[in-house]
CHARMM internal coordinates of N, CA and C (Angstrom, degrees):
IC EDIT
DIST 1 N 1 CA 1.4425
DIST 1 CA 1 C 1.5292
ANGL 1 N 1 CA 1 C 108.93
DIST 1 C 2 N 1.2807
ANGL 1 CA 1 C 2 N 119.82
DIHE 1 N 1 CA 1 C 2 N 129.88
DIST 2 N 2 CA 1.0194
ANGL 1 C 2 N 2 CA 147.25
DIHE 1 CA 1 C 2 N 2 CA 161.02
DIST 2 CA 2 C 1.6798
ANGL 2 N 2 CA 2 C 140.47
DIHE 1 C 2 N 2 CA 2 C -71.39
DIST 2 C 3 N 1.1314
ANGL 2 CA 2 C 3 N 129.71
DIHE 2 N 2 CA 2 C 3 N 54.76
DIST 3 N 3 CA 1.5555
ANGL 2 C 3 N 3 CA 114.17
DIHE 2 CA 2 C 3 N 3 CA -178.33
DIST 3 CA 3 C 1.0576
ANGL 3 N 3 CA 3 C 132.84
DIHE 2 C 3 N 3 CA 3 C -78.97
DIST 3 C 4 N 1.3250
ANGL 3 CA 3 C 4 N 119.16
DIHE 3 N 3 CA 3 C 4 N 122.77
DIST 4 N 4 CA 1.9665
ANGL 3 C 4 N 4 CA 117.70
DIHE 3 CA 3 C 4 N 4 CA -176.56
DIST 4 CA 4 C 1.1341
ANGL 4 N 4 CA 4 C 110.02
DIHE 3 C 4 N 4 CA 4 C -67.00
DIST 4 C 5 N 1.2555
ANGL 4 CA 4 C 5 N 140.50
DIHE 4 N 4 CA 4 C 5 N 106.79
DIST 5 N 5 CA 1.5248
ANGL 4 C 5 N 5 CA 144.15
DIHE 4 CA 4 C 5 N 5 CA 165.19
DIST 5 CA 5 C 1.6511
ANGL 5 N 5 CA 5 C 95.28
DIHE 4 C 5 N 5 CA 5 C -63.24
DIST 5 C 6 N 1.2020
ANGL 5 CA 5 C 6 N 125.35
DIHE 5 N 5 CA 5 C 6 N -22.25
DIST 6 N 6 CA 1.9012
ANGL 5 C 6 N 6 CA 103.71
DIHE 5 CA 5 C 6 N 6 CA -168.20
DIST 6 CA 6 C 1.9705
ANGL 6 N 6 CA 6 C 91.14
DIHE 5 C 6 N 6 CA 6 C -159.89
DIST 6 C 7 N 1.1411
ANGL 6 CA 6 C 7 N 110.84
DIHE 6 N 6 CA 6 C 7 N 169.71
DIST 7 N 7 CA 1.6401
ANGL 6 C 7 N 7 CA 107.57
DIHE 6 CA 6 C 7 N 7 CA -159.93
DIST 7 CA 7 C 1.2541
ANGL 7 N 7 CA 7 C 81.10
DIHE 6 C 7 N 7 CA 7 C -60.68
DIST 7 C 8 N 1.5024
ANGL 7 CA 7 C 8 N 108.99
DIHE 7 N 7 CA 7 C 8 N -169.53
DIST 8 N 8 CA 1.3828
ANGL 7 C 8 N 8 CA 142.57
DIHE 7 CA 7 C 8 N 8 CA -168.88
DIST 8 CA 8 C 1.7816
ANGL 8 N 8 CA 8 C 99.54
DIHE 7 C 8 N 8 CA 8 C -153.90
DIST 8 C 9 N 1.5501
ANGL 8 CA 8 C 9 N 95.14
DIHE 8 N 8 CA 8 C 9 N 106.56
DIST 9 N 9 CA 1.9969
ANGL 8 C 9 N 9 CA 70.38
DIHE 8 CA 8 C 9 N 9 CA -178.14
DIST 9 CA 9 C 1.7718
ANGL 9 N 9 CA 9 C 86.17
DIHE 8 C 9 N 9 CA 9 C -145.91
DIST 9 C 10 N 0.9382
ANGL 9 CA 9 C 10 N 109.02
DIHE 9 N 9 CA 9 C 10 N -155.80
DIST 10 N 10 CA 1.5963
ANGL 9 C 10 N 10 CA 115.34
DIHE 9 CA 9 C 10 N 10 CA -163.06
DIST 10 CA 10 C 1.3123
ANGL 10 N 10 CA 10 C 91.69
DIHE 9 C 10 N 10 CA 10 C -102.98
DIST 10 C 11 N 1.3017
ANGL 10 CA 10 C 11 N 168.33
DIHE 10 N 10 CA 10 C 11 N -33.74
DIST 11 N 11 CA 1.2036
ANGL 10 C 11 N 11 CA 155.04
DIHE 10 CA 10 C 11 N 11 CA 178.46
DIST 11 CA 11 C 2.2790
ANGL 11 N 11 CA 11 C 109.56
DIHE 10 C 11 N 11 CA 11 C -87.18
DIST 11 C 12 N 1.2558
ANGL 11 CA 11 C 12 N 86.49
DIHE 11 N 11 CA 11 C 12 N 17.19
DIST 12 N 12 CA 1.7452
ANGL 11 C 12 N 12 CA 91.71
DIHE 11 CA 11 C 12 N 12 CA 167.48
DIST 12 CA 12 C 1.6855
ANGL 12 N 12 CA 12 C 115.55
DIHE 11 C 12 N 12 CA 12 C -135.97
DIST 12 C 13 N 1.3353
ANGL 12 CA 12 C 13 N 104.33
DIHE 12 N 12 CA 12 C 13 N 30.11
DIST 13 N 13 CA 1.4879
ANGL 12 C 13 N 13 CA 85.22
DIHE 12 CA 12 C 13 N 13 CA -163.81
DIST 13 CA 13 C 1.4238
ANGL 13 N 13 CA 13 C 141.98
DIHE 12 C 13 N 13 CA 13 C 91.78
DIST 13 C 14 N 1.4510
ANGL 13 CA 13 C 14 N 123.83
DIHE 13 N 13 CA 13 C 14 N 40.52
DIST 14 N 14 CA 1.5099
ANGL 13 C 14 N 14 CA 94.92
DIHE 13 CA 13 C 14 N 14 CA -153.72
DIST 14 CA 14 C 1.4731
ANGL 14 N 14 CA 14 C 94.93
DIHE 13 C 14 N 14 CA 14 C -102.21
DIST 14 C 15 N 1.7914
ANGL 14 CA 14 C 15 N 114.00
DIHE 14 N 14 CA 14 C 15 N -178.02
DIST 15 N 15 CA 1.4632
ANGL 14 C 15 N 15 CA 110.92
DIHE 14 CA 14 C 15 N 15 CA -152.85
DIST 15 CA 15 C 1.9558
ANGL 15 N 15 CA 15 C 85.45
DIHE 14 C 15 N 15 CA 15 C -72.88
DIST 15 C 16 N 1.0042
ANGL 15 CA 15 C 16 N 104.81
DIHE 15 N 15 CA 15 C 16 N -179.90
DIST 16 N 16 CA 1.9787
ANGL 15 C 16 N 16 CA 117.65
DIHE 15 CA 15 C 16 N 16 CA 167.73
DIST 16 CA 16 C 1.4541
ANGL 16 N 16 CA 16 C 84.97
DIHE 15 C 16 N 16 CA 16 C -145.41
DIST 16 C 17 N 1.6285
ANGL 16 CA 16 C 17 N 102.06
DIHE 16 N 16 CA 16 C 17 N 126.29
DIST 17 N 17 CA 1.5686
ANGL 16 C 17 N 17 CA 123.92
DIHE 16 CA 16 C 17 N 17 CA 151.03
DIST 17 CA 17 C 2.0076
ANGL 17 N 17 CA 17 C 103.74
DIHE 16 C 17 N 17 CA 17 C -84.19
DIST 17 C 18 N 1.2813
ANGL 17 CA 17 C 18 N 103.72
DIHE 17 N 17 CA 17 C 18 N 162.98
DIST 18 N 18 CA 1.1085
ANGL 17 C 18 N 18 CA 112.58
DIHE 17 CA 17 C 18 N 18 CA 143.52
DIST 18 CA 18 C 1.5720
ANGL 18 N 18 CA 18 C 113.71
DIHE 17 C 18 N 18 CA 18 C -127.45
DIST 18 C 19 N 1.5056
ANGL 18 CA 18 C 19 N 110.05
DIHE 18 N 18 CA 18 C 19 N 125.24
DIST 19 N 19 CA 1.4426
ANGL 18 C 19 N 19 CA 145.11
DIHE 18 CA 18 C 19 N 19 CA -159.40
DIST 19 CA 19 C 1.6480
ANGL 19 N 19 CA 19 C 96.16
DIHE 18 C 19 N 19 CA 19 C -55.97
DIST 19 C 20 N 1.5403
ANGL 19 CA 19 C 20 N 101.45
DIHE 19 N 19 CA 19 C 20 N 128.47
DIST 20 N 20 CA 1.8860
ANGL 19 C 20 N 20 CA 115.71
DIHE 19 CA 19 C 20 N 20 CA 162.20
DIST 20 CA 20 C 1.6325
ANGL 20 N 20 CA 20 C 100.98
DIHE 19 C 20 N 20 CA 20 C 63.05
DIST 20 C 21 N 1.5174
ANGL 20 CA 20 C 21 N 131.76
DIHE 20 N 20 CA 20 C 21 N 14.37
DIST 21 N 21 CA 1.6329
ANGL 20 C 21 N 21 CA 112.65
DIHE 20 CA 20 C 21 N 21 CA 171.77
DIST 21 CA 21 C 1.4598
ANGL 21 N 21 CA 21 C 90.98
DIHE 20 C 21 N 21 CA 21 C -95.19
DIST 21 C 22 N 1.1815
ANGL 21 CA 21 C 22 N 151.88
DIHE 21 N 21 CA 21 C 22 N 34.68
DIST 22 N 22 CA 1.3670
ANGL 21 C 22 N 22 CA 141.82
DIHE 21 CA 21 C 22 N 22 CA 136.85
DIST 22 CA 22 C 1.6425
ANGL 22 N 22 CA 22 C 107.43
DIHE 21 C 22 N 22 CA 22 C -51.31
DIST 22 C 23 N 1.3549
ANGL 22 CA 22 C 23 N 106.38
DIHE 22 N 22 CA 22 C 23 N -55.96
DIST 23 N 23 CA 1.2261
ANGL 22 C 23 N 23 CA 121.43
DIHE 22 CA 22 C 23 N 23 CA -166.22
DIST 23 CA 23 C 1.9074
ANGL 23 N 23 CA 23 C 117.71
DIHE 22 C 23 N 23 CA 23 C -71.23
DIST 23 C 24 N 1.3085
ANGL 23 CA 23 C 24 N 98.43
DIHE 23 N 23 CA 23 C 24 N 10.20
DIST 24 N 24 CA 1.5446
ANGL 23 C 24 N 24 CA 103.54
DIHE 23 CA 23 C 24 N 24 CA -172.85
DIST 24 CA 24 C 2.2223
ANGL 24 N 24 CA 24 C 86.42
DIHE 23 C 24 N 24 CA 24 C -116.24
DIST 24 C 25 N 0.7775
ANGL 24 CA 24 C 25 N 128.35
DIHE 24 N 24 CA 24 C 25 N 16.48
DIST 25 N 25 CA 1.6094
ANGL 24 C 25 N 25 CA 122.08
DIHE 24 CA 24 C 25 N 25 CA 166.48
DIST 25 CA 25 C 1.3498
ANGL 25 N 25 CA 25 C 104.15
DIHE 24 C 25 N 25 CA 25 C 92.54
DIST 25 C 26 N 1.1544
ANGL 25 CA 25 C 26 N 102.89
DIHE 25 N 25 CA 25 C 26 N -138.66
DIST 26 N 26 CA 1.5806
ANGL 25 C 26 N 26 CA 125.15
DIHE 25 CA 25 C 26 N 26 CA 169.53
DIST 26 CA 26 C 1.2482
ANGL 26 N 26 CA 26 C 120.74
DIHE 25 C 26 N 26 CA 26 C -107.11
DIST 26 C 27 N 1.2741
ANGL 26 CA 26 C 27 N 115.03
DIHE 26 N 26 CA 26 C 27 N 109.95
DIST 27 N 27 CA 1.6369
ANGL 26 C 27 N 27 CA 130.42
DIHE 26 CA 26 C 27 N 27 CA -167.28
DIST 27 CA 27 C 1.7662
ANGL 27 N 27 CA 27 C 116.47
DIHE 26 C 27 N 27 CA 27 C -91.68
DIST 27 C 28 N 1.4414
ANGL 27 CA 27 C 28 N 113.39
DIHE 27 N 27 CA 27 C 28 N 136.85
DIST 28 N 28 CA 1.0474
ANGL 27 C 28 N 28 CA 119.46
DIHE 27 CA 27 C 28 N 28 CA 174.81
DIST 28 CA 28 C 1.7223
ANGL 28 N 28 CA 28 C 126.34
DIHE 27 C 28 N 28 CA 28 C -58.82
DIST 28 C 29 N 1.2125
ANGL 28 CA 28 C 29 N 156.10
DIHE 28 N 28 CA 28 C 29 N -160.31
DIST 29 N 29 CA 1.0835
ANGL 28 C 29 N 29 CA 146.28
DIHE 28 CA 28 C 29 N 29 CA 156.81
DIST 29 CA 29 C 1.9005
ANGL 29 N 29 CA 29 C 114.47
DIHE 28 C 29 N 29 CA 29 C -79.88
DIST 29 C 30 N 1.4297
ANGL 29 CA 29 C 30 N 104.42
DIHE 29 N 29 CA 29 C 30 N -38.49
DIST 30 N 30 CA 1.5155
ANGL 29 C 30 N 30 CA 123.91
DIHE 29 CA 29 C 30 N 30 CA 173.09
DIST 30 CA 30 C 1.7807
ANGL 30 N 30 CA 30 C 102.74
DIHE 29 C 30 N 30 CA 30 C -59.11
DIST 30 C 31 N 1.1616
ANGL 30 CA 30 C 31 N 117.13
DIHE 30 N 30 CA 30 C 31 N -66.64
DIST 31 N 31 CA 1.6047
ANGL 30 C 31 N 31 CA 116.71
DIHE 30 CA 30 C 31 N 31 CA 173.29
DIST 31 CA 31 C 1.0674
ANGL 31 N 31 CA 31 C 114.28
DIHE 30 C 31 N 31 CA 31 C -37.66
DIST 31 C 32 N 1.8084
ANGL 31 CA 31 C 32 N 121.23
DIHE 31 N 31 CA 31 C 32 N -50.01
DIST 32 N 32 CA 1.6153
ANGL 31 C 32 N 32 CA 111.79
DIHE 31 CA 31 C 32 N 32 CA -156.97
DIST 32 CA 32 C 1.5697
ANGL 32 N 32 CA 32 C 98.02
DIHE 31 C 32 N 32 CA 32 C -73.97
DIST 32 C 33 N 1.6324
ANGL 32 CA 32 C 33 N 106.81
DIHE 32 N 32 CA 32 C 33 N -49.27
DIST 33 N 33 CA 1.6018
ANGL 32 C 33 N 33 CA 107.99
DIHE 32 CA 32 C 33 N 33 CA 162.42
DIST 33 CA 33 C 1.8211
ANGL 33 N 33 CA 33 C 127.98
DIHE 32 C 33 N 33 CA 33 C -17.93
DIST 33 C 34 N 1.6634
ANGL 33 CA 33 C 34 N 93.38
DIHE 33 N 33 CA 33 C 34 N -58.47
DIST 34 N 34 CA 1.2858
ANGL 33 C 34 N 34 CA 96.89
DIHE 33 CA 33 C 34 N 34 CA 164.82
DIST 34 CA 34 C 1.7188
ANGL 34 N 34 CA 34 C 134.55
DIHE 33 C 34 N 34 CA 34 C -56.24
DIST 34 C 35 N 1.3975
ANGL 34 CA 34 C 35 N 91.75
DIHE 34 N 34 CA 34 C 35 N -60.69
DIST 35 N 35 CA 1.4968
ANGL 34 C 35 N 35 CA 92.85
DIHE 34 CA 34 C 35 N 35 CA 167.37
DIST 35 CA 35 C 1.4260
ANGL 35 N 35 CA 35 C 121.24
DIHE 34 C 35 N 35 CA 35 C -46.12
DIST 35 C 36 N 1.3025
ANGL 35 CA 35 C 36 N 117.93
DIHE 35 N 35 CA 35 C 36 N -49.38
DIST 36 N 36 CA 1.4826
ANGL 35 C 36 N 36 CA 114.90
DIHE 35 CA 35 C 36 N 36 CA -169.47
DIST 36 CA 36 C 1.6016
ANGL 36 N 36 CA 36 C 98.75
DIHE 35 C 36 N 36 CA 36 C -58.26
DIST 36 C 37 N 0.9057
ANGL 36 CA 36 C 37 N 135.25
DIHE 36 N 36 CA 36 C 37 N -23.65
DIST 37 N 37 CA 1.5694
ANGL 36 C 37 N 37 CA 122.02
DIHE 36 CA 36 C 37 N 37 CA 168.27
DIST 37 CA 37 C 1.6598
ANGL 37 N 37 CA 37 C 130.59
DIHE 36 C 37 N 37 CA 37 C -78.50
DIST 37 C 38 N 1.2941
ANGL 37 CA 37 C 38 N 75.89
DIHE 37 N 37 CA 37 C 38 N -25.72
DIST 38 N 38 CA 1.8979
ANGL 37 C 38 N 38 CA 87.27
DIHE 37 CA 37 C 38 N 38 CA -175.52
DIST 38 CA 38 C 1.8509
ANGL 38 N 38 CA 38 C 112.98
DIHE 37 C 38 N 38 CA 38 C -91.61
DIST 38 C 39 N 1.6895
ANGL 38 CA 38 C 39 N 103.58
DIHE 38 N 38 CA 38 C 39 N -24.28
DIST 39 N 39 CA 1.6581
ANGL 38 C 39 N 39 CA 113.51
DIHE 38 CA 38 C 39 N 39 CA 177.18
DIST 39 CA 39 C 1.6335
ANGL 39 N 39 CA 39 C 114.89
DIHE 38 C 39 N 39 CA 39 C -93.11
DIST 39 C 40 N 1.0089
ANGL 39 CA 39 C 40 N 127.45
DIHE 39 N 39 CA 39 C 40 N 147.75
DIST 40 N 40 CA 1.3114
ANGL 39 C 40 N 40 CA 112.32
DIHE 39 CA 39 C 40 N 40 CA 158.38
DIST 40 CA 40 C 1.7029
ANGL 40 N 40 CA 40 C 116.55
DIHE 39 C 40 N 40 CA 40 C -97.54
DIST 40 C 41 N 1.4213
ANGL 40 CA 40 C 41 N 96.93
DIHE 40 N 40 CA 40 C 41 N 136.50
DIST 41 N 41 CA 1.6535
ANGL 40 C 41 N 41 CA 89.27
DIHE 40 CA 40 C 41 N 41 CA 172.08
DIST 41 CA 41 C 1.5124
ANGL 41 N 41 CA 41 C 137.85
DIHE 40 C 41 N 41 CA 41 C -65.09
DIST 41 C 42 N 1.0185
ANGL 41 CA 41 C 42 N 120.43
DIHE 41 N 41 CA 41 C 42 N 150.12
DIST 42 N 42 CA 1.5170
ANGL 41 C 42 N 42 CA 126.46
DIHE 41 CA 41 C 42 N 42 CA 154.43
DIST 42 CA 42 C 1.1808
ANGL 42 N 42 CA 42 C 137.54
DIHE 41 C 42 N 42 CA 42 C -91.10
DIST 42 C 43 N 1.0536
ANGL 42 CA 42 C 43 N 121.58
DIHE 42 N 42 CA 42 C 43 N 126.78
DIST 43 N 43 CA 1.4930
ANGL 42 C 43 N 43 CA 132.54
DIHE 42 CA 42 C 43 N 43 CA -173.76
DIST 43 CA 43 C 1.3717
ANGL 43 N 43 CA 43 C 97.27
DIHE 42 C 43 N 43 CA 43 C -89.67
DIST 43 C 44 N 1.4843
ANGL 43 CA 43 C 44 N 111.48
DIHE 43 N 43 CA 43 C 44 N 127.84
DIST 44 N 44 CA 1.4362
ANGL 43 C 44 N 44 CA 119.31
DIHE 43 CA 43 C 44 N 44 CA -168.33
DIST 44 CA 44 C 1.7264
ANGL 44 N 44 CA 44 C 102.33
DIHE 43 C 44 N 44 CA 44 C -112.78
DIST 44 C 45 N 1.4442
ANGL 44 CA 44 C 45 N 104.43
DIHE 44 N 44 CA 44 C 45 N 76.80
DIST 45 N 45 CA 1.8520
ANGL 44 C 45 N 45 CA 112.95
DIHE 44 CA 44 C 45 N 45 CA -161.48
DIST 45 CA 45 C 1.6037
ANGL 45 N 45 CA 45 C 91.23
DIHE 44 C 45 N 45 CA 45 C -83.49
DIST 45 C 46 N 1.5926
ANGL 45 CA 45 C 46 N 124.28
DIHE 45 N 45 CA 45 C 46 N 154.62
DIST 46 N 46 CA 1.6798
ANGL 45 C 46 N 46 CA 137.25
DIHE 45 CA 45 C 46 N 46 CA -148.29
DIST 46 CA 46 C 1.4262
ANGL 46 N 46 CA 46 C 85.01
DIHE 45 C 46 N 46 CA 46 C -174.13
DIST 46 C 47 N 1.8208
ANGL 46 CA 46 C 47 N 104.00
DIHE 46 N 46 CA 46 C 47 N 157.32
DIST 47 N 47 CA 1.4845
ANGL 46 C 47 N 47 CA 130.38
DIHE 46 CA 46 C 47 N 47 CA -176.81
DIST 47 CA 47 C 1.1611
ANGL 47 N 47 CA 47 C 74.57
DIHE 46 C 47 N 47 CA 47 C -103.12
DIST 47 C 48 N 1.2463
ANGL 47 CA 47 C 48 N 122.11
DIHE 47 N 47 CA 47 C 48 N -158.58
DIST 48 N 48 CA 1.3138
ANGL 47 C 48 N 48 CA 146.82
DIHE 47 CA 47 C 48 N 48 CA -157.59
DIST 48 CA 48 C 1.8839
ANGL 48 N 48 CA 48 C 97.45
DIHE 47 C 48 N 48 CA 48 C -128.18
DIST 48 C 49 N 1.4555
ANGL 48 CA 48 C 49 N 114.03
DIHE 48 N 48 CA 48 C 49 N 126.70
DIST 49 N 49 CA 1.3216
ANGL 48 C 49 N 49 CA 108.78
DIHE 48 CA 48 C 49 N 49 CA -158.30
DIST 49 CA 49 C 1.3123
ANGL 49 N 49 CA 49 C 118.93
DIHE 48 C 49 N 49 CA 49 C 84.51
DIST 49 C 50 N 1.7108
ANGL 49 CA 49 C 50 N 146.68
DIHE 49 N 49 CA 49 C 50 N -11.71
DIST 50 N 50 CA 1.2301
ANGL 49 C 50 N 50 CA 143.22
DIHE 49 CA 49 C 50 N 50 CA -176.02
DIST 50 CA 50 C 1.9744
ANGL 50 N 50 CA 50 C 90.58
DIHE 49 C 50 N 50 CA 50 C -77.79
DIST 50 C 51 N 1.4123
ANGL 50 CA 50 C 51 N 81.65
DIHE 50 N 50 CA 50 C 51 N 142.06
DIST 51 N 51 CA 1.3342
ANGL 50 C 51 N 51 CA 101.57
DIHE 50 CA 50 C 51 N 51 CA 159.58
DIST 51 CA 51 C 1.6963
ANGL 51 N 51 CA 51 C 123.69
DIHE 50 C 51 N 51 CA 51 C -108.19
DIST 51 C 52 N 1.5922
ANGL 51 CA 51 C 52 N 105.62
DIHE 51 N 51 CA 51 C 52 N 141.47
DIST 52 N 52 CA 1.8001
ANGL 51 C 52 N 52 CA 121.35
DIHE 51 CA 51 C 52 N 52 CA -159.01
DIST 52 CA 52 C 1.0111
ANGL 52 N 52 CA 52 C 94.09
DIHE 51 C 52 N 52 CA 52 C -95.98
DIST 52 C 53 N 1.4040
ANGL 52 CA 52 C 53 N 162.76
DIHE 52 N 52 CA 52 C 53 N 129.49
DIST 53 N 53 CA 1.8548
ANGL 52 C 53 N 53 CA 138.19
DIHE 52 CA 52 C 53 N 53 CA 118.64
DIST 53 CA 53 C 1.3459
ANGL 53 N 53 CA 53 C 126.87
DIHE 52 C 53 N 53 CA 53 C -78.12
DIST 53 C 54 N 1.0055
ANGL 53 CA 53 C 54 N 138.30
DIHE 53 N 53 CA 53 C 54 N 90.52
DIST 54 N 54 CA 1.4777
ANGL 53 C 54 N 54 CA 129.60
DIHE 53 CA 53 C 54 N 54 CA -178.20
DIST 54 CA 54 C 1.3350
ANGL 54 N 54 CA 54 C 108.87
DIHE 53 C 54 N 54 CA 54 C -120.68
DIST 54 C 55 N 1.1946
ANGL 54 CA 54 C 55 N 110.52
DIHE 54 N 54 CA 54 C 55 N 165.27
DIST 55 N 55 CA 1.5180
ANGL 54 C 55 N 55 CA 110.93
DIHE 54 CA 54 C 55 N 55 CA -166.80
DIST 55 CA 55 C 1.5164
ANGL 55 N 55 CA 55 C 114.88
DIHE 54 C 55 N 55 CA 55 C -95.96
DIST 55 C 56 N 1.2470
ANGL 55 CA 55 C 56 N 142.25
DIHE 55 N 55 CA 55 C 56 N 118.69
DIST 56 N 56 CA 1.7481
ANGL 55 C 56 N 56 CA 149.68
DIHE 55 CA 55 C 56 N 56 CA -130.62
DIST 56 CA 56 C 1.7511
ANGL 56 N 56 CA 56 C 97.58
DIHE 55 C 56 N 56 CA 56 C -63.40
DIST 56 C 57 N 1.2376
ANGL 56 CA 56 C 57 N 119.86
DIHE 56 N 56 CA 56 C 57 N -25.12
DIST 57 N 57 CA 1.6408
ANGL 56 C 57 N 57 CA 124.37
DIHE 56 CA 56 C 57 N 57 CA -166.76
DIST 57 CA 57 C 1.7340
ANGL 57 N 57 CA 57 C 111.10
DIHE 56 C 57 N 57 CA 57 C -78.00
DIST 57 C 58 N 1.6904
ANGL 57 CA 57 C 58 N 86.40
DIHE 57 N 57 CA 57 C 58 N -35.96
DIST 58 N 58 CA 1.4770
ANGL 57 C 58 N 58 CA 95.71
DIHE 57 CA 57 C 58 N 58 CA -173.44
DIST 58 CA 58 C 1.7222
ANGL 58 N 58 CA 58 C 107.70
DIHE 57 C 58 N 58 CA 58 C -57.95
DIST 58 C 59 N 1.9171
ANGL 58 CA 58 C 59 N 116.18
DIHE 58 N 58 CA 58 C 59 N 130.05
DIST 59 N 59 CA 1.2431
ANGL 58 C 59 N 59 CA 119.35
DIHE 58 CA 58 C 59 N 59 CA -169.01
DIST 59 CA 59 C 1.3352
ANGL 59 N 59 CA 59 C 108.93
DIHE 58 C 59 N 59 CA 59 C -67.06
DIST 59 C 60 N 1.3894
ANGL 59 CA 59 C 60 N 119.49
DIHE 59 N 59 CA 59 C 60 N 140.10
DIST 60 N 60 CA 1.5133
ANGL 59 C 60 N 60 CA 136.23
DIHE 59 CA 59 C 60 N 60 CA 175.92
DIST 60 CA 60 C 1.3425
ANGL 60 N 60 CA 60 C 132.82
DIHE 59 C 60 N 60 CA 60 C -161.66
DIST 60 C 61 N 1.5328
ANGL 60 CA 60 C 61 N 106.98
DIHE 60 N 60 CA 60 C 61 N 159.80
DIST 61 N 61 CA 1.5263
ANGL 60 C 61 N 61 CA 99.37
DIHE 60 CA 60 C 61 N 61 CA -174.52
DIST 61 CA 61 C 1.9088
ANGL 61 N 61 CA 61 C 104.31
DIHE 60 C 61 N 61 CA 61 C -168.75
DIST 61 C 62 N 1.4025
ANGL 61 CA 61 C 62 N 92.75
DIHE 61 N 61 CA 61 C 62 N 150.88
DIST 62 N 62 CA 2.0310
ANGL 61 C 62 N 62 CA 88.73
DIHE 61 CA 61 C 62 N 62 CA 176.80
DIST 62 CA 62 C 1.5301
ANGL 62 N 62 CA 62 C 88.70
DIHE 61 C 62 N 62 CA 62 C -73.59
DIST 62 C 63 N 1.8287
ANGL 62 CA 62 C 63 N 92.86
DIHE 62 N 62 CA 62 C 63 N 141.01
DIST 63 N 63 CA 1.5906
ANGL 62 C 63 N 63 CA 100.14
DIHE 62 CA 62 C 63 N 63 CA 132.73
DIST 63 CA 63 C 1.3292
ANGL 63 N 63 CA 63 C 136.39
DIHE 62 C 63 N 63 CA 63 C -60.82
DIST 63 C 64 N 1.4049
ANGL 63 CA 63 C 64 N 130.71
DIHE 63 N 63 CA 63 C 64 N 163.65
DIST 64 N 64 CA 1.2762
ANGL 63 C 64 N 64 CA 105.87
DIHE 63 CA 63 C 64 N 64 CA 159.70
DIST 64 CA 64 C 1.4203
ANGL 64 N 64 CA 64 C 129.87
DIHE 63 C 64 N 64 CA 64 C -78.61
DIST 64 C 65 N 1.3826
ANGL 64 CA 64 C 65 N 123.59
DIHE 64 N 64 CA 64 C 65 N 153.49
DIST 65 N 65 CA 1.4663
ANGL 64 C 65 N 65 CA 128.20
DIHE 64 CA 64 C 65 N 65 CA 165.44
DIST 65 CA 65 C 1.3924
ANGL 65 N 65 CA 65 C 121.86
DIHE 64 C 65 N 65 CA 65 C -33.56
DIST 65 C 66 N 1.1141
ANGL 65 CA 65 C 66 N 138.56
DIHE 65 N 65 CA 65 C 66 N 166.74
DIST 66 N 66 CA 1.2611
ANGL 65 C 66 N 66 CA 129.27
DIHE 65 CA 65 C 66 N 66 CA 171.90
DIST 66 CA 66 C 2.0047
ANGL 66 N 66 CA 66 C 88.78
DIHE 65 C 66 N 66 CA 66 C -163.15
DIST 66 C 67 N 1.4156
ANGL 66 CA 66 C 67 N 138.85
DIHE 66 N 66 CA 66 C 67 N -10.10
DIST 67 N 67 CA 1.3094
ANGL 66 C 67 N 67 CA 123.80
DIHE 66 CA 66 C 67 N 67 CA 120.32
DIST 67 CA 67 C 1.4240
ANGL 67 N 67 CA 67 C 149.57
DIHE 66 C 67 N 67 CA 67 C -99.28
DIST 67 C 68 N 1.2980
ANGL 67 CA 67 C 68 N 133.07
DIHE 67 N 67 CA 67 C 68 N -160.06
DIST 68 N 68 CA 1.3927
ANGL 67 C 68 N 68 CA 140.80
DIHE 67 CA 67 C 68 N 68 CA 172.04
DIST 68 CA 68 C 1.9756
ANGL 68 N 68 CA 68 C 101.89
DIHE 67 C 68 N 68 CA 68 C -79.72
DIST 68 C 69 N 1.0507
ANGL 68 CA 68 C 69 N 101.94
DIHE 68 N 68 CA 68 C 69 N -20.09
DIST 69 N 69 CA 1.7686
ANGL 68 C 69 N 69 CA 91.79
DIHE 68 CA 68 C 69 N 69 CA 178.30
DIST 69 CA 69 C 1.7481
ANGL 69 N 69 CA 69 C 131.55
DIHE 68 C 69 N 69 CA 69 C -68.15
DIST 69 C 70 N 0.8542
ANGL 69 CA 69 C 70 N 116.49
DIHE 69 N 69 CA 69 C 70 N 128.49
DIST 70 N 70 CA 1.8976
ANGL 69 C 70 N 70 CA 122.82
DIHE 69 CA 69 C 70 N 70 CA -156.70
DIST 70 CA 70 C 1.6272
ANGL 70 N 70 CA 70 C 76.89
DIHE 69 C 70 N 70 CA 70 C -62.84
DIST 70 C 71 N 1.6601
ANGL 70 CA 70 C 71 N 91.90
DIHE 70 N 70 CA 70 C 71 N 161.45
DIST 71 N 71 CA 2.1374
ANGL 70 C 71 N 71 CA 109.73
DIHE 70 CA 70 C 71 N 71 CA 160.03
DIST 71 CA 71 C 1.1753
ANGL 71 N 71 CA 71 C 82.28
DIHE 70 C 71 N 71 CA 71 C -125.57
DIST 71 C 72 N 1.5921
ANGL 71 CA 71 C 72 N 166.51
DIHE 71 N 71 CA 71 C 72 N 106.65
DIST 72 N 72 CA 0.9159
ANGL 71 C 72 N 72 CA 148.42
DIHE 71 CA 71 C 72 N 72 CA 73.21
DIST 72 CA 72 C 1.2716
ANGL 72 N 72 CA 72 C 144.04
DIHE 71 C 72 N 72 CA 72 C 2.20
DIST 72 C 73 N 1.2242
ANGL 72 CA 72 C 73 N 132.29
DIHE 72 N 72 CA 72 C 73 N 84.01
DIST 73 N 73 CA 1.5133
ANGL 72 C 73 N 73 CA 140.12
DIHE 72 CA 72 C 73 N 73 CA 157.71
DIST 73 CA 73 C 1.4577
ANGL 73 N 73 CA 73 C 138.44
DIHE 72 C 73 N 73 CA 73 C -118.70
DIST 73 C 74 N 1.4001
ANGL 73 CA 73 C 74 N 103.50
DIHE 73 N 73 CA 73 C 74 N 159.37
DIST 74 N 74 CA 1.5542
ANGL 73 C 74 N 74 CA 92.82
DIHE 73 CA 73 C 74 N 74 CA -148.63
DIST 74 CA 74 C 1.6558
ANGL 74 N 74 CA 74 C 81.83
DIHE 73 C 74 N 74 CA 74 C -131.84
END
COOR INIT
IC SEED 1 N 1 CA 1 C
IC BUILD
């Protein structure tokens, strides 16, 4: 579980899953490599207060920021 302490929007970074690799196990560094070419990401955009659930395997990562506004989550 995921809580947004502050929005989550596309000009702060927000996390990107790539969709259903939960369901492929535990992935090497070469695989996730792979995938990231073959999946497209998701931008996982939140109000402030939305709650995330995803499952810990599923591949992910922040974008980078591109303002001064915090992403806070706890």
């Amino acid at each position: 579980m995921r809580v947004h302490l502050d929005e989550s929007s596309l000009q702060n970074g927000p996390l990107r899953v790539l969709p259903a690799t939960h369901a492929q196990g535990i992935l090497s560094d070469d695989d996730i490599q792979r995938l990231a070419v073959q999946i497209a990401p998701v931008d996982c955009l939140a109000s402030q207060g939305a709650v995330l659930a995803m499952r810990p395997l599923l591949v992910h990562a922040s974008s980078k920021s591109l303002s001064e506004n915090s992403r806070r989550a706890h």
